[in-house]
C-alpha positions as CSV (number, residue, x, y, z in Angstrom):
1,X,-43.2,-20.1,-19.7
2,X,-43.2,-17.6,-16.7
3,X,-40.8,-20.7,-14.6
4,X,-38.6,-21.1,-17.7
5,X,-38.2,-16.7,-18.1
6,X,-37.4,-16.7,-14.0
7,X,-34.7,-19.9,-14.6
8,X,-33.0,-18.0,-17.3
9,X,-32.7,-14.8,-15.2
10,X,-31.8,-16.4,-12.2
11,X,-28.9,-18.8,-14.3
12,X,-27.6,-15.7,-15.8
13,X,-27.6,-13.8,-12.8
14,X,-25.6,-16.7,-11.1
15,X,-23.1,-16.3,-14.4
16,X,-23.0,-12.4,-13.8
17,X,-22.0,-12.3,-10.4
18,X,-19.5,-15.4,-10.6
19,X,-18.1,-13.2,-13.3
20,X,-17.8,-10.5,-11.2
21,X,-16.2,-12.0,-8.7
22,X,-13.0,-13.1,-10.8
23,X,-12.6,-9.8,-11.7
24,X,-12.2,-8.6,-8.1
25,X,-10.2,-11.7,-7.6
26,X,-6.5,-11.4,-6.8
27,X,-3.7,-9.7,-4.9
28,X,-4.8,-6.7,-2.9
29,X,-3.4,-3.7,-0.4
30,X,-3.9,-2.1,2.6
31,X,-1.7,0.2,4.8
32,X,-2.5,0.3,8.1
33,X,-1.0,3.8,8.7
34,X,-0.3,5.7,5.2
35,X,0.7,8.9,6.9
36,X,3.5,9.0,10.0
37,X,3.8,12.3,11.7
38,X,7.1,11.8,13.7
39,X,7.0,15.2,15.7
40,X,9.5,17.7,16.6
41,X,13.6,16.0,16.0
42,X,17.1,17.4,16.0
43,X,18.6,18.0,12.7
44,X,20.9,15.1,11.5
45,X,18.7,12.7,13.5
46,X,18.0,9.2,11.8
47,X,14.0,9.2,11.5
48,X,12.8,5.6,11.3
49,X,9.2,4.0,10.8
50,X,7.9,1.0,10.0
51,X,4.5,0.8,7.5
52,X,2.5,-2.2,8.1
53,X,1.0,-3.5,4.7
54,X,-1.1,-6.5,4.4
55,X,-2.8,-8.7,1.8
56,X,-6.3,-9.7,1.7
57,X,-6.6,-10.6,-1.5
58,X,-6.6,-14.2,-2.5
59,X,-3.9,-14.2,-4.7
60,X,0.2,-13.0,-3.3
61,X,0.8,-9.4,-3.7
62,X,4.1,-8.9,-5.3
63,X,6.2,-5.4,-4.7
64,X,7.3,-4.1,-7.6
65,X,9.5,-1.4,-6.1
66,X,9.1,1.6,-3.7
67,X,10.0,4.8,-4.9
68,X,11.2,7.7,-2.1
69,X,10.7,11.4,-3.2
70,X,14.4,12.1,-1.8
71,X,17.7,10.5,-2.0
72,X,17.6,11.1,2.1
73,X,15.0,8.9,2.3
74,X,15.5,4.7,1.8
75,X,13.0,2.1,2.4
76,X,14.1,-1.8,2.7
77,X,10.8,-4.4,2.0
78,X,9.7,-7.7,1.5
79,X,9.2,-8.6,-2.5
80,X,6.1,-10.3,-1.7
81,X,3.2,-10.8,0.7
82,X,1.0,-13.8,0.8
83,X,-3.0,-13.5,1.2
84,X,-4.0,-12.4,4.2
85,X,-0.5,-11.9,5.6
86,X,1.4,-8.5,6.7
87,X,4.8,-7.5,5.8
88,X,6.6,-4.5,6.9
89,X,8.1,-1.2,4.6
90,X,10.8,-0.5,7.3
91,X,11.7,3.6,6.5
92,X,15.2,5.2,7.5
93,X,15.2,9.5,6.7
94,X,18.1,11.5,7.3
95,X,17.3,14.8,8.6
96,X,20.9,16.5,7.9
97,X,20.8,19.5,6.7
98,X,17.0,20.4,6.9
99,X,17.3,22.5,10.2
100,X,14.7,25.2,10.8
101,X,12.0,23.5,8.5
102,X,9.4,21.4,8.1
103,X,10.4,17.9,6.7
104,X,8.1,16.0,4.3
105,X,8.8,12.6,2.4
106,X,6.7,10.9,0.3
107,X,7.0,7.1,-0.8
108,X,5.3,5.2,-3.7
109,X,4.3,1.7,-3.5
110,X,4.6,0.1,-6.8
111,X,2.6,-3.0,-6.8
112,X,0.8,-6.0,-9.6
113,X,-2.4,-5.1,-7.3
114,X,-5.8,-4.7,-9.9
115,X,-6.5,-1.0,-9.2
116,X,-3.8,-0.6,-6.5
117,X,-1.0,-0.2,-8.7
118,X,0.3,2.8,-6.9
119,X,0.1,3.2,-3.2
120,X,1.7,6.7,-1.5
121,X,2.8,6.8,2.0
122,X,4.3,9.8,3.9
123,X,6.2,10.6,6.6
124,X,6.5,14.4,7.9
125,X,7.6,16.2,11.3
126,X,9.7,19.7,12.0
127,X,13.0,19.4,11.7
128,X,14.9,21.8,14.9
């Protein structure tokens, strides 16, 4: 009876965790750099950065769309990312008319990532 009882917990912990791993199974997001402090730039000068994001999920992480907090900021980037590969959120702000202040964009990731759904990056600096 006792072998039978430690069977029965040990199959159904096997079931449990096997279980648990399908949940966590899929798509998945990580920025290498979520924050870019570009410094001190003239006004009207054409801030760029590239944000590296990568996949290690098991499953290809789709972009849904990336939202910028200002019409002076675009991003261009990739639709998709296979597991365990990198793709690159290539950022272009236009510092016109922001002289004398501090300059701070922020950028939502929109993705089909369980529990990443959202990702915010930022870029920030003085504008002179």
């Amino acid at each position: 009876m006792k072998k039978l009882s430690i069977k029965i917990i040990f199959t159904v912990g096997m079931i449990w965790m096997a279980a648990a791993g399908m949940l966590y199974a899929g798509a998945d997001i990580a920025v290498e750099e979520p924050v870019f402090l570009f410094g001190s730039v003239t006004e009207g000068t054409q801030v760029t950065h590239d944000f590296i994001i990568s996949n290690p999920g098991d499953d290809v992480l789709s972009i849904l769309r990336v939202v910028t907090s200002c019409g002076c900021t675009v991003a261009d980037y990739p639709k998709t990312i296979a597991p365990g590969k990198t793709g690159i959120i290539h950022v272009k702000a236009d510092t016109s008319g922001y002289g004398g202040r501090s300059f701070k964009r922020q950028l939502v990731i929109r993705t089909d990532a369980p529990g990443e759904e959202s990702v915010r990056l930022q870029i920030e600096g003085i504008v002179k």
